[in-house]
C-alpha positions in Angstrom: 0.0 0.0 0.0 0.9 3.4 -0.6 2.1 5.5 2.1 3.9 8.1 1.0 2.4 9.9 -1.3 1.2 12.8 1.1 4.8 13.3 2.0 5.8 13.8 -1.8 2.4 16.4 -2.4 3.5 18.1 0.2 6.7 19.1 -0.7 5.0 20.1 -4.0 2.7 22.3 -2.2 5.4 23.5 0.0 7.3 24.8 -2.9 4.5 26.8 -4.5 2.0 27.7 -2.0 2.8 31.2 0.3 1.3 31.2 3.9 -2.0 33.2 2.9 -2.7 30.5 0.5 -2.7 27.6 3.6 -6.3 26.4 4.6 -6.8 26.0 8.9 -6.5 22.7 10.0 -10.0 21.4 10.2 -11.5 24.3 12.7 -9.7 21.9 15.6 -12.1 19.3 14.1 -10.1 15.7 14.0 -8.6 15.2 11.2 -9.3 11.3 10.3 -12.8 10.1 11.8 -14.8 7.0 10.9 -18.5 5.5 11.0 -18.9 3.0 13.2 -22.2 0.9 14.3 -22.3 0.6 18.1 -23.9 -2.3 19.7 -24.3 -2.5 23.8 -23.0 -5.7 23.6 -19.6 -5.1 21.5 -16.4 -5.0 22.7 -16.1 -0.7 22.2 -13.2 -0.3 24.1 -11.1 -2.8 21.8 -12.2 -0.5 19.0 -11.6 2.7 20.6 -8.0 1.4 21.2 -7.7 0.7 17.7 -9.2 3.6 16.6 -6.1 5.3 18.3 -4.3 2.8 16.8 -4.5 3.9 13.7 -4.9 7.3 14.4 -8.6 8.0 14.3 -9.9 10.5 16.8 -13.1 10.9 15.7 -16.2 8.5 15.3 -19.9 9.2 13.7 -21.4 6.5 16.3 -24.7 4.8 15.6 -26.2 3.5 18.7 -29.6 2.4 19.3 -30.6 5.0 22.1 -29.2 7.9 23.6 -28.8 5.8 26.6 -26.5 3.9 24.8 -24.5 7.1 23.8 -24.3 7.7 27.7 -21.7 4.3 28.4 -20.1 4.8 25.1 -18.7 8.4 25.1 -16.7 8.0 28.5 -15.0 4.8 26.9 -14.3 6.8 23.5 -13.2 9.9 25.5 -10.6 7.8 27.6 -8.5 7.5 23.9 -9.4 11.0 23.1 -12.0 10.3 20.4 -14.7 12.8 20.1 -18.4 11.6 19.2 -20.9 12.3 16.8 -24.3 10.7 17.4 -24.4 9.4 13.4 -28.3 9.2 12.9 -30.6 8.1 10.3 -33.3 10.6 9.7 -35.8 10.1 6.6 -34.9 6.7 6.2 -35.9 5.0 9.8 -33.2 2.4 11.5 -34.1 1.5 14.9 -38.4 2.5 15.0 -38.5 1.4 11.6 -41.5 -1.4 12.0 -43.2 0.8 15.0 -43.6 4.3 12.7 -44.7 1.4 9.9 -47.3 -0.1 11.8 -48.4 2.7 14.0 -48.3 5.9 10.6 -48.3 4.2 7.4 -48.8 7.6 6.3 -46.0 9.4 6.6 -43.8 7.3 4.5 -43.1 8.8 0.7 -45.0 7.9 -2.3 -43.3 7.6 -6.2 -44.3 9.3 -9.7 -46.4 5.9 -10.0 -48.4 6.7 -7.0 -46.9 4.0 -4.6 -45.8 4.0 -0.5 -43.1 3.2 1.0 -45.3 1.9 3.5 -46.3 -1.2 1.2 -43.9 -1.1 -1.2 -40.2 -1.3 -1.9 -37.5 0.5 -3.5 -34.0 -1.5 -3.7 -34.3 -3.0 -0.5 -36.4 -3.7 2.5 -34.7 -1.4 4.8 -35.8 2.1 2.3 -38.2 3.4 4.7 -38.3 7.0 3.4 -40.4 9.9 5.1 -41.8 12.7 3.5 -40.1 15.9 4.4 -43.0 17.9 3.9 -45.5 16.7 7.2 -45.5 18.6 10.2 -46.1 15.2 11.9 -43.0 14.0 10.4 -40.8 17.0 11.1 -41.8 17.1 14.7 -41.2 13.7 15.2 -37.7 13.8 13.4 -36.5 16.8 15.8 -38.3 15.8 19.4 -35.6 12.6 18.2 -33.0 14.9 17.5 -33.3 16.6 21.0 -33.1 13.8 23.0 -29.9 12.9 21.6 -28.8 16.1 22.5 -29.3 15.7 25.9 -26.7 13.6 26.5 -23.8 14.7 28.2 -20.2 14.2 26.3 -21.8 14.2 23.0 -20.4 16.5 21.1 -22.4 16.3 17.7 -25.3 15.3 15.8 -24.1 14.0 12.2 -27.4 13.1 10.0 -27.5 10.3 7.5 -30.2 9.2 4.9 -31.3 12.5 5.1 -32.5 12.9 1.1 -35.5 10.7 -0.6 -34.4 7.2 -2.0 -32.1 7.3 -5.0 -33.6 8.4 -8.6 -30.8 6.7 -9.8 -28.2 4.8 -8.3 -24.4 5.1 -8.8 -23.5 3.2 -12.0 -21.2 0.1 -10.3 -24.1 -0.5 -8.4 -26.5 -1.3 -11.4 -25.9 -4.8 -12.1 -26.8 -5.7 -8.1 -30.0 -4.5 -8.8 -30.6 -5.3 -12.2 -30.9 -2.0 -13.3 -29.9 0.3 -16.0 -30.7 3.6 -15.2 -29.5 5.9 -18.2 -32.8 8.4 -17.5 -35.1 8.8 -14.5 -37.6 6.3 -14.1 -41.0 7.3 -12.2 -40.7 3.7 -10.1 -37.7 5.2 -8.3 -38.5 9.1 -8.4 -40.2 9.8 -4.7 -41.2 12.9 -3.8 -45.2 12.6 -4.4 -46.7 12.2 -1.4 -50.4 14.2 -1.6 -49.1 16.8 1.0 -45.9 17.4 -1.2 -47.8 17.9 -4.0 -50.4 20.3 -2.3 -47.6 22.3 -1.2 -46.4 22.6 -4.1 -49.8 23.7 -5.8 -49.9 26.2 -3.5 -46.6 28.0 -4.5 -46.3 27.5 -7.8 -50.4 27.0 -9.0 -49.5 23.7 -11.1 -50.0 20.1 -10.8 -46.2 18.9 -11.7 -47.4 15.1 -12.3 -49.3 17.2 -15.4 -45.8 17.6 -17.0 -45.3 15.5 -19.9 -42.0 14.9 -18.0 -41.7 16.1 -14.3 -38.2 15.1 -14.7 -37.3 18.1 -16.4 -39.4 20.8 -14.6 -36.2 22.1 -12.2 -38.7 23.7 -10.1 -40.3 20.8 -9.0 -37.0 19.2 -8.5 -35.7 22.2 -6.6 -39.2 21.7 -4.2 -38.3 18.7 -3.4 -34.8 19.1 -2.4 -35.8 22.3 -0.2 -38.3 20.2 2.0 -35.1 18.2 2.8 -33.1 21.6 3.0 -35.7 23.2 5.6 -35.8 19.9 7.7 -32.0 19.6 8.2 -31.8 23.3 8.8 -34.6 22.7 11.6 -32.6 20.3 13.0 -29.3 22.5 12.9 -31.2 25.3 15.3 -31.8 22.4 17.6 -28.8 21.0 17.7 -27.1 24.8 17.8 -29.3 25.7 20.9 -27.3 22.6 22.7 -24.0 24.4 21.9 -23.2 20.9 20.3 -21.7 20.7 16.0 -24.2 19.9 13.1 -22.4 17.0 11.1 -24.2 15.6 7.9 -22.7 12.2 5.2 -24.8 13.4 2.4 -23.8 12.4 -1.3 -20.5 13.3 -2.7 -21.4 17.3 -3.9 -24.5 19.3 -3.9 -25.0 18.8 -7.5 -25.0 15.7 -7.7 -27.0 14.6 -4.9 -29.8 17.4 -5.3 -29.9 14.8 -9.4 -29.3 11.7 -7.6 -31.3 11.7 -4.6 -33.1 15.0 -4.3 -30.2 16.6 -1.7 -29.1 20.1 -2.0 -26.9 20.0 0.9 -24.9 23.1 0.2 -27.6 25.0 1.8 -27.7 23.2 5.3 -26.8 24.8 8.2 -23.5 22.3 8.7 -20.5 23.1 11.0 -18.7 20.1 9.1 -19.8 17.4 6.2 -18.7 14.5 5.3 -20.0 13.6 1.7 -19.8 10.7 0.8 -17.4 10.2 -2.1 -17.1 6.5 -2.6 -15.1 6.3 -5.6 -15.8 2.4 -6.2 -19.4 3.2 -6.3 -18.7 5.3 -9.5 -16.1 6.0 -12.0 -13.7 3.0 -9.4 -10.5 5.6 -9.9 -8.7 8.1 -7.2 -9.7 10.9 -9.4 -13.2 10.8 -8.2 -12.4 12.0 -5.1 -10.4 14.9 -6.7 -13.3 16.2 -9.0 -16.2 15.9 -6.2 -13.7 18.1 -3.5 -13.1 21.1 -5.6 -16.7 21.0 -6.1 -17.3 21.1 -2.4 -15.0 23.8 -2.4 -17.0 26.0 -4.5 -20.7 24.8 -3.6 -20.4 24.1 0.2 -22.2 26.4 3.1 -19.1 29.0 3.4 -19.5 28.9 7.1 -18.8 24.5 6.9 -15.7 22.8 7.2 -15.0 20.3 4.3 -14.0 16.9 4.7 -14.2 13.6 2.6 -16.0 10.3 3.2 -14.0 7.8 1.6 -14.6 3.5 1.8 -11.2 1.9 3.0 -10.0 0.0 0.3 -6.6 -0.6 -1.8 -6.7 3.0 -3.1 -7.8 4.3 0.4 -4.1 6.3 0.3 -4.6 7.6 -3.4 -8.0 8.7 -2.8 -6.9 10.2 0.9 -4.3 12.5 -1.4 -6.8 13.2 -4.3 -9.3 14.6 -0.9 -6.7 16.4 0.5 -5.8 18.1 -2.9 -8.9 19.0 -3.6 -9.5 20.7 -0.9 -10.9 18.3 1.9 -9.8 19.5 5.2 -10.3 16.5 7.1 -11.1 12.2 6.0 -14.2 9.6 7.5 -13.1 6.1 6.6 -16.0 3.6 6.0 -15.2 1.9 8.3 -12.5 1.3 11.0 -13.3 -2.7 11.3 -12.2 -2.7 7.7 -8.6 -2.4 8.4 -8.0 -5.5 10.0 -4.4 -6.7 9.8 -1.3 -5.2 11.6 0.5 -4.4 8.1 -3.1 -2.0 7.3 -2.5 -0.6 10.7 0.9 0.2 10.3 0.2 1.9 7.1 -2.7 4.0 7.7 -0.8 5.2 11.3 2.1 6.1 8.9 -0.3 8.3 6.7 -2.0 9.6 9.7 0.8 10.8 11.2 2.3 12.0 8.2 -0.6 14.1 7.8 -0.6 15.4 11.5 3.4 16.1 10.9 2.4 18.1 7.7 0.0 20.5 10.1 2.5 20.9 12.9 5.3 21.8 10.6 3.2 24.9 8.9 1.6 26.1 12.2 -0.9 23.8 12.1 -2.6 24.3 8.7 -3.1 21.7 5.6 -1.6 23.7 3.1 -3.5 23.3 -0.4 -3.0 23.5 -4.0 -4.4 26.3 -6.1 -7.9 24.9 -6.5 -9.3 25.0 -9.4 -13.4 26.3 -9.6 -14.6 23.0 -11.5 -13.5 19.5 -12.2 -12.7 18.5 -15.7 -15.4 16.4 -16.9 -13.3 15.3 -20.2 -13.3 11.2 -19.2 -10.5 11.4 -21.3 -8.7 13.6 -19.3 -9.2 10.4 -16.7 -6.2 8.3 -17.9 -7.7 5.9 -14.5 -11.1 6.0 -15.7 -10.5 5.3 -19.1 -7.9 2.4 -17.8 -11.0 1.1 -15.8 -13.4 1.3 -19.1 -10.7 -0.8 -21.0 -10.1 -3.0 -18.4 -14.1 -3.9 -18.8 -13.7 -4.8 -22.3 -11.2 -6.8 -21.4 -13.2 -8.7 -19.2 -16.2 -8.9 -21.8 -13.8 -10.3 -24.2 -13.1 -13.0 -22.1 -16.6 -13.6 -21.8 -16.1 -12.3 -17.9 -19.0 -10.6 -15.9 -16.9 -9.1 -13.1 -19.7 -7.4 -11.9 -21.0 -10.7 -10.1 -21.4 -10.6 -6.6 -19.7 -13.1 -4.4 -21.9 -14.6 -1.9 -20.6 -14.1 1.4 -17.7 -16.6 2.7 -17.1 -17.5 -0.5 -13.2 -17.8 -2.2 -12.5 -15.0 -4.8 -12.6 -16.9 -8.1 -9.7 -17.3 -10.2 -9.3 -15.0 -13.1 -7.5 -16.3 -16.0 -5.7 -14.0 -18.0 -7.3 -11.4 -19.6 -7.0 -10.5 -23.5 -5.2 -7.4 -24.7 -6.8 -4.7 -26.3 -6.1 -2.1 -28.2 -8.8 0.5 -28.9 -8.8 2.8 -31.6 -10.6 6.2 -31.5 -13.5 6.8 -29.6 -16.1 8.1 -31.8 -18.7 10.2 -30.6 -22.0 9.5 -31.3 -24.9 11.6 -28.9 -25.8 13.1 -25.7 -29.0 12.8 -23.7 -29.0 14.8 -20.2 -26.3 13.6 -18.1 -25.3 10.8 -20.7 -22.4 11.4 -23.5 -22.0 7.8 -25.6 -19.1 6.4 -27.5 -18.2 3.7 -29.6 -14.8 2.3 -29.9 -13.4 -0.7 -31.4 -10.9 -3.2 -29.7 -8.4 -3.4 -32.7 -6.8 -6.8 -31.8 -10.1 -8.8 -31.6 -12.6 -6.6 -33.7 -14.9 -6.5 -31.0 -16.9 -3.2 -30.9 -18.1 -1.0 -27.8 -20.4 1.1 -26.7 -19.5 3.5 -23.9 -21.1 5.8 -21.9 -20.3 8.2 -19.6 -22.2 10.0 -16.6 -22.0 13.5 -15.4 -24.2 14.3 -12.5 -23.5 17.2 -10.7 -20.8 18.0 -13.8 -18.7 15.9 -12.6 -17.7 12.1 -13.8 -19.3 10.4 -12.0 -19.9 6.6 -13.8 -19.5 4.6 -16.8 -20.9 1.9 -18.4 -19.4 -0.3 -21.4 -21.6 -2.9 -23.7 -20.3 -5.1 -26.6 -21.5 -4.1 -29.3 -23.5 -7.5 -31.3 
């Protein structure tokens, strides 16, 4: 694994950078934190000890009841780790089947006219509310409160706080047997009777009249300011505490306000945490580059920046690319996923590197010029496009790499994979978000089509298909 990359950036940014030009270290926020599920039956202190390990000093903890929050913060405060209470709020976790049973109607309702109360989007678990009942609002925040009662706690970070996914990221399509290349009404929530009567109200039109309500931006905007209003309710609660409003949204305002109906750059956050999960879209560090210097430019001015990142092999490139962009601090998905001493070793090294970095220029990250937008050439992606061919060589093969392994089972053997050599990709059409390619392998003949994704103007997926 890669550890020293941050070391070799920052003599870069050393040697071009003036003082003025440094960013503050986080606002005294730690700089690496990670999710973690807390259980009253789990071993906490072994993690909390790892956790410093590795040098982690913050945790987004998800614990069934604030009660559960009151043993677990002296434990995490014992290794120095502050604590966010990490909740879910429009998508139910622990009074999922009791708000079911006892107020089927507050859960939210598709173009197709369907409840989340009886029906399902992806997965049993999408519980969605609608954002725009009272009942639903004040139920939401009297929650919010009581976590905020608890002594230690020093935040409230909200999760699942948008409506389920219009579309999903594109590595994710083949779990679900989707291909999502438009908006399809079966997964596009927001039309709850209330919702729509709101709307009504303040705009004097019906928007399921549209002959597409995909493309009527005000409807769209609606939506994603029910969700803006609710967080910002919560944020004045969770202000009048004197505790930190924390937020995992999706990876940049853009693209979640498209993706899942999420304009977080208007919440009320002291720090957020979007969730930039490379391997869920274009599988390349660069991701992680693009959606940052967005962040930069769209975030609440008054938030501190970081980066939600899954650990993985490229957890060190995509730490770099986060920190380059402009991220000012790093959540790891999750902490149990480093697991051997040899991971341990390495992320410490990085960690401390990091820290070292801060210490040595008066405890500031010191940044590169950023730019105002990420390049959304895929071509200007030598990863991505290395990703894309890598595909094809897999299809050649006669491969699906996008099979799932059922859990406990071996990795399967891959046999060597064909060469290619593509020739020029050919432009052939837009449509939205969508720009499609075709290219031809020119050692086997095989043809492609290609198509790249660009919510939020950034790239942000890819799909290839043989061409028959």
């Amino acid at each position: 694994m890669r550890t020293k990359s941050i070391l070799l950036l920052a003599l870069v940014m050393f040697s071009v950078l003036s003082v003025s030009s440094c960013q503050k270290k986080a606002d005294n926020y730690p700089l690496f934190w990670t999710w973690l599920d807390y259980r009253p039956d789990m071993d906490f202190e072994a993690v909390c000890a790892k956790m410093q390990e590795v040098g982690i000093d913050g945790v987004m903890l998800n614990a069934p009841t604030p009660d559960d929050y009151r043993t677990a913060i002296p434990v995490a405060h014992k290794y120095g780790i502050t604590v966010h209470a990490w909740l879910w709020t429009m998508n139910l976790e622990h009074d999922r089947a009791k708000i079911l049973a006892e107020h089927p109607e507050w859960f939210s309702v598709n173009r197709l006219g369907r409840s989340l109360a009886d029906t399902t989007a992806y997965v049993d678990y999408y519980k969605f509310l609608c954002p725009a009942l009272p009942e639903v609002r004040e139920y939401l925040n009297d929650k919010i409160r009581a976590y905020c009662e608890v002594d230690g706690l020093e935040g409230i970070a909200i999760d699942y706080h948008r409506f389920v996914d219009v579309v999903l990221p594109t590595t994710l399509w083949p779990r679900y047997g989707v291909i999502q290349d438009r908006e399809y009404p079966e997964w596009d929530f927001g039309y709850h009777p209330v919702m729509i009567e709101k709307f009504k109200e303040e705009y004097g039109y019906d928007p399921r009249e549209q002959e597409d309500p995909t493309a009527d931006i005000k409807w769209r905007q609606f939506r994603c300011d029910q969700i803006t209003e609710v967080a910002n309710l919560f944020a004045e609660t969770v202000h009048s505490f004197g505790k930190k409003m924390s937020a995992s949204p999706f990876p940049t305002p853009k693209m979640s306000s498209r993706m899942v109906r999420q304009d977080w750059g208007k919440w009320n956050l002291d720090i957020v945490f979007p969730m930039v999960y490379a391997n869920f879209y274009t599988m390349d560090p660069s991701f992680a580059y693009d959606c940052t210097v967005e962040n930069v430019r769209d975030k609440n001015p008054k938030t501190t920046l970081g980066c939600g990142l899954t650990y993985s092999q490229d957890i060190f490139a995509c730490m770099d690319e986060a920190f380059r962009g402009g991220a000012q601090c790093i959540s790891i998905f999750t902490v149990n996923s480093i697991r051997t001493q040899e991971q341990k070793d390495a992320f410490r090294h990085y960690t401390d590197s990091v820290r070292a970095l801060c210490a040595a220029n008066n405890g500031r990250l010191p940044t590169a010029d950023i730019v105002q937008a990420a390049d959304t050439d895929p071509f200007k992606h030598p990863g991505v496009i290395a990703q894309v061919e890598k595909r094809m060589q897999y299809l050649i093969a006669g491969i699906d790499p996008t099979v799932r392994r059922r859990r406990g089972e071996p990795r399967p053997e891959i046999p060597a994979l064909p060469p290619v050599e593509t020739g020029e990709y050919t432009f052939v059409g837009s449509h939205d978000i969508v720009r499609d390619y075709t290219v031809t392998d020119q050692i086997s003949g095989t043809q492609f089509k290609v198509a790249f994704y660009l919510y939020g103007d950034v790239l942000s997926g890819w799909n290839v298909e043989k061409m028959e």
